[in-house]
N, C-alpha and C positions, 0 to 999 in steps of 0.2 A: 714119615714117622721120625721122631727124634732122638736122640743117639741115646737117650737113658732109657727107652724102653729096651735096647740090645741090652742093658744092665742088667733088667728084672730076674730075679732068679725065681722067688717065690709070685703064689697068685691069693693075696690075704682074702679073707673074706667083707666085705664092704656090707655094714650093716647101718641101716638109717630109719627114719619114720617121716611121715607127711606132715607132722608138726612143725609146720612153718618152712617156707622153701630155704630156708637158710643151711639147715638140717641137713636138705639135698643136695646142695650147690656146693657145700663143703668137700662132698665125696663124686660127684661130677667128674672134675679133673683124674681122678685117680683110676677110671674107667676105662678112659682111652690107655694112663700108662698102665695098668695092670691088664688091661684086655679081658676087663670081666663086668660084670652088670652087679648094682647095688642092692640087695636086699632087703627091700621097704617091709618094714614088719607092718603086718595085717592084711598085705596085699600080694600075697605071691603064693602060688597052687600048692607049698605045704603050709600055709597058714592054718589054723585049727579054727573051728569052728566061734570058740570062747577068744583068740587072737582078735580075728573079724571082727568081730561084736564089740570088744576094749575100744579097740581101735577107731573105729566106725564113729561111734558114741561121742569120744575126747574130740576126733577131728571135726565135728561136725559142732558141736557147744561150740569149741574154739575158735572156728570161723563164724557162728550165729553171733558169740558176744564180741567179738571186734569188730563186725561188720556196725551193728548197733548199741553201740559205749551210748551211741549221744541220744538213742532214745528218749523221751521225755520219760522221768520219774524214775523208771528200770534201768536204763542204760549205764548210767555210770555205777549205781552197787554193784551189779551184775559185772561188770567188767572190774572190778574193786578187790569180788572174792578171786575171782582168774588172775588177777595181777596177783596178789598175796600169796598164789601159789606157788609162783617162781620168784618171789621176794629178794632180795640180797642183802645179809644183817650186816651193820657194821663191820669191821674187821676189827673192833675191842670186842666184840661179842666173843667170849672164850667158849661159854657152853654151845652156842651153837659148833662153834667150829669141833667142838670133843666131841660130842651126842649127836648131832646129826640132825635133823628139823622135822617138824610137822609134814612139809613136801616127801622128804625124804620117805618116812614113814607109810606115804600114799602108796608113791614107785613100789615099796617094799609089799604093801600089798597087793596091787595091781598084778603083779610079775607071779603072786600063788595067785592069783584068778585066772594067769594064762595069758599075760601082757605079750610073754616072751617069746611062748610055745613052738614055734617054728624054727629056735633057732638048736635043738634039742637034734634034728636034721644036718646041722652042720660038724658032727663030732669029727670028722679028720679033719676040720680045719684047726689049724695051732698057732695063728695070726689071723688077727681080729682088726679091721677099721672101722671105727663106727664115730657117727659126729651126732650123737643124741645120748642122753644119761641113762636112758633105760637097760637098753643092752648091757653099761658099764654096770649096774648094778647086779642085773644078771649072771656075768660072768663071773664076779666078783663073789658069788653065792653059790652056784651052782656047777663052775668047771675053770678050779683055779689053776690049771694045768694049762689055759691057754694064754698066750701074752696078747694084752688089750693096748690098743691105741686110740687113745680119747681125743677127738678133733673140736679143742672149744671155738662155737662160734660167734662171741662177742668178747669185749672191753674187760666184761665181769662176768662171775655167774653163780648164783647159789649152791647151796651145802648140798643140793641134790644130785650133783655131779660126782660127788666121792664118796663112795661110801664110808657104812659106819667104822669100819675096821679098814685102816688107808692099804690096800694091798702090794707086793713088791712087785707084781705081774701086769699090774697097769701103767701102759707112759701116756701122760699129757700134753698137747701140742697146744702150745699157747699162742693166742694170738698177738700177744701185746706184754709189756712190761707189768701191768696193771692184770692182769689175768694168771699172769705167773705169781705175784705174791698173793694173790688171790686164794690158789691154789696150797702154797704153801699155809698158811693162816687154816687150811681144812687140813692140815695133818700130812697131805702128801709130800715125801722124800722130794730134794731138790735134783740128785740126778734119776728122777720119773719126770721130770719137768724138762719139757724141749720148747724154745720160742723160733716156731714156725713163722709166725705170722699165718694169714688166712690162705688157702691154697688156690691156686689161680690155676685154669686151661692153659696150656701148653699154646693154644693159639692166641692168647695173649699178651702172652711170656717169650717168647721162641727160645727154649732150651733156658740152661743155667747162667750165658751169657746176655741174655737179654734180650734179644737185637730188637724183636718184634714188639716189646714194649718202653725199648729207648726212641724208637721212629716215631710209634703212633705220640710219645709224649712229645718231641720236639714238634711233631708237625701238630699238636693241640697248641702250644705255644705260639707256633707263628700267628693259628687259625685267631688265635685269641685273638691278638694282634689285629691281625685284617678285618676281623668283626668289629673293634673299637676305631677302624679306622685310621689309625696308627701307622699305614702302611702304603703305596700306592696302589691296592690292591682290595676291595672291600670282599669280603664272604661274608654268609649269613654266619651269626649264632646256631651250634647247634645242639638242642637241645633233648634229654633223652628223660623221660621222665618214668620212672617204673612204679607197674602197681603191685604192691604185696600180694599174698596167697588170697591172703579172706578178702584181698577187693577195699579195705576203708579205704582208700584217697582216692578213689575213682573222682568223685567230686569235685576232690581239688587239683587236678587234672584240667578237670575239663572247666571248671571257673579261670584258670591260666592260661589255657588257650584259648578262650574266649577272649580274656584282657587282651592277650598279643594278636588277635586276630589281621588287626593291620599291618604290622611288621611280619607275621606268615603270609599273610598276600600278595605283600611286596616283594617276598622273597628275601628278607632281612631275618628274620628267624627262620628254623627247620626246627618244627615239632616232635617228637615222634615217643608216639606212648606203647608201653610192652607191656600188653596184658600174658598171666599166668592161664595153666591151663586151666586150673579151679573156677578161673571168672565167671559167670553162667552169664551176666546183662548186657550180651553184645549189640540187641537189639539199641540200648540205649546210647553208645558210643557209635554207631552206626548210624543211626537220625541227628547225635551231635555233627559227625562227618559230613553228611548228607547239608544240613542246613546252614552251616557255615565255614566250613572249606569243598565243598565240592569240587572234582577236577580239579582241586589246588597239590601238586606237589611235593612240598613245605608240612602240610600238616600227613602224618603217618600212623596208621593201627595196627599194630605186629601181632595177630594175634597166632597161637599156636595149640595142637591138640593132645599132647602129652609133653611131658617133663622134659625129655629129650629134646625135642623141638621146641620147647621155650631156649633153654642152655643156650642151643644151638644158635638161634634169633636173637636171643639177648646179647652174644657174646660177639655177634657179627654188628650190632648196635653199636654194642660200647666203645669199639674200635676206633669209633667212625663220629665221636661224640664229640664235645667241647666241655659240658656241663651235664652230671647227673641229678637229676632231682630226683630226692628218695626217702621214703622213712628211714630212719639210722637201724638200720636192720644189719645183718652179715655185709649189707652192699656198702657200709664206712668205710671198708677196709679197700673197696675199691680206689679211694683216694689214693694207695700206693703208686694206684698209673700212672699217677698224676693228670686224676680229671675233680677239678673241685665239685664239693657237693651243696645242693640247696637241700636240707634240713625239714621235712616235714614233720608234723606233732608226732611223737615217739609214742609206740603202746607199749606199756611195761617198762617192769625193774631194767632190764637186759638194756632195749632203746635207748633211755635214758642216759645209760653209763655210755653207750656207744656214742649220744649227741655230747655230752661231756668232753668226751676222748680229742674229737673232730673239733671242735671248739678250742680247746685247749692247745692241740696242737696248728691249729690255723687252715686247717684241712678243709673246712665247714662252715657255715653261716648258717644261720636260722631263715627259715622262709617265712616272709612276711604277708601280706596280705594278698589273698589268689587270685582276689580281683581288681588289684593294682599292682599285677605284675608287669606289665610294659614299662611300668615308671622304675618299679624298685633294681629289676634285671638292669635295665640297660645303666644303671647306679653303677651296678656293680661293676659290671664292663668297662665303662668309659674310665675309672677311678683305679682299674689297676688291680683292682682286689682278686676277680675269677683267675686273673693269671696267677698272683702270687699265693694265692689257694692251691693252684695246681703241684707249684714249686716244693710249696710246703708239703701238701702229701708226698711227693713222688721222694724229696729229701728224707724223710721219718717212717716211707714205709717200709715193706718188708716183702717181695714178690717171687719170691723162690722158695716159698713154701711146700710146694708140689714134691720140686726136686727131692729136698734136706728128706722128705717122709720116706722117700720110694729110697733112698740111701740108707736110711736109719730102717725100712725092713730087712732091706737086704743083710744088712749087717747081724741081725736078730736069728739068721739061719743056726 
């Protein structure tokens, strides 16, 4: 255990939703320091009936339209009016930022249908975590007496996150420079604003010091190294490729392991793909397995049967990784370890800012074509760039965001 849970004084209440695993992974870390379990709204025995059913409904459109954006004809409207719901207006847009948005508006009603209802259950609690907007506008309405902790989890984020009247009872945990004037531009107070950066497992982290994630990055560096060659010493590449909640990049997955099929045979790459518990098509990464890495060591399927045990898998992966390939989801901010990332096509407002971010700061490359990936990867290798990708995150990021939060409650007693 590490020495800042002997600090915790208070036990907040951890409130999230299954929209999107970023949601979850935000509040993850804070489980182990607080020694309590997150409260997935729509999914927990005081859920209400009308929770359930909200619930249910969102999460299931939301995984149908990202899984099939690229259907013919439907795919992309469909996926057109769900992006516009979490939009992001200019930051000269002033009436959005006063008035609050059409999204907004939804939340607003959503939460009288019974979005929230379960959390009506938690009245002795008077610290609040939550890494999703609904809860913050609920509390924000209906029990202004408790202090909210808003854990943003991207670059950017629509008017849906503050409410219409910016309250003094809510703090923002920003991820980014660019999230914090974000925020500011929506009315909230500058000291309600803390830049956290994104909060990272304590087993990734080892304490406020570092240790456990200054080793794995220098020994990524060397790894670099020996994969280019560079070294008298060769290691494979390795590669870690994750698939989102709703599953779209299954595909491009498995077009990329295909292209490096040679270089995983030979023991020259290490594949290793991390499916969510949500995936249901195991069948189909299973017959990929089967047909062309069988008994190959090199190619890996992590798969896991609840949320926990993804975390858990995923976080003993990334450890152990070289290179992340990922949609620009929550997982950009993993560049802090300093593990460069390959850029898959971003779904929504949110992705976009985060592919931005990772670009900008050098953290990130775009993924290019998945079935000439053997040519493009080993580009990047030999040239230098996956290392000083690495550099650049681990220089610009921010990994003691765990710590600075479980400080900043304790201080709130």
């Amino acid at each position: 255990m590490i020495e800042i849970t002997d600090k915790t004084k208070v036990e907040p209440l951890l409130v999230s939703s299954e929209m999107g695993l970023g949601h979850l992974r935000a509040l993850y870390p804070f489980e182990e320091l607080f020694n309590t379990k997150t409260v997935v709204l729509g999914q927990n025995s005081v859920s209400s009936s009308r929770s359930r059913f909200l619930w249910r409904k969102a999460f299931k459109s939301y995984n149908w339209i990202s899984r099939n954006q690229r259907l013919p004809v439907i795919g992309r409207p469909l996926f057109s009016i769900l992006d516009s719901l979490l939009a992001i207006a200019p930051l000269s847009d002033k009436k959005i930022a006063s008035k609050g948005s059409f999204q907004l508006g939804l939340v607003e009603y959503a939460i009288k249908a019974g979005l929230c209802d379960e959390l009506e259950n938690y009245s002795h609690k008077k610290i609040v975590l939550t890494s999703f907007y609904a809860p913050t506008i609920y509390f924000s309405k209906k029990r202004n007496e408790v202090t909210l902790l808003c854990q943003i989890c991207d670059t950017d984020l629509s008017r849906v996150w503050v409410p219409r009247k910016a309250s003094s009872n809510i703090i923002y945990l920003a991820t980014c420079l660019r999230a914090y004037y974000r925020l500011l531009s929506y009315g909230v107070a500058k000291n309600n604003i803390h830049i956290t950066g994104f909060p990272f497992p304590n087993s990734l982290v080892g304490g406020i010091n570092q240790n456990i994630a200054k080793t794995n990055f220098e020994e990524r560096l060397v790894r670099l190294k020996m994969a280019a060659g560079k070294t008298n010493t060769k290691a494979p590449l390795r590669i870690l490729f994750a698939i989102g909640g709703a599953g779209a990049q299954a595909g491009i997955a498995l077009q990329a392991a295909q292209s490096l099929s040679v270089q995983i045979l030979n023991g020259d790459v290490e594949f290793t793909l991390v499916v969510p518990p949500q995936f249901k098509n195991h069948k189909n990464l299973d017959k990929f397995k089967s047909n062309f890495f069988n008994n190959c060591d090199f190619f890996r399927v992590v798969y896991s049967n609840s949320q926990t045990s993804y975390f858990n898998s995923f976080n003993k992966a990334i450890s152990a990784t070289d290179v992340l390939w990922t949609k620009p989801s929550e997982l950009s901010f993993y560049s802090a370890l300093g593990i460069p990332i390959i850029i898959s096509p971003p779904l929504g407002a949110q992705e976009r800012a985060n592919r931005e971010w990772l670009l900008e700061m050098g953290a990130g490359v775009n993924q290019m074509r998945p079935t000439q990936t053997h040519i493009w990867i080993n580009n990047l290798l030999m040239s230098g760039l996956l290392y000083r990708m690495a550099k650049q995150g681990w220089e610009n990021g921010i990994r003691t965001g765990s710590y600075t939060t479980v400080d900043l409650i304790n201080s709130l007693q």
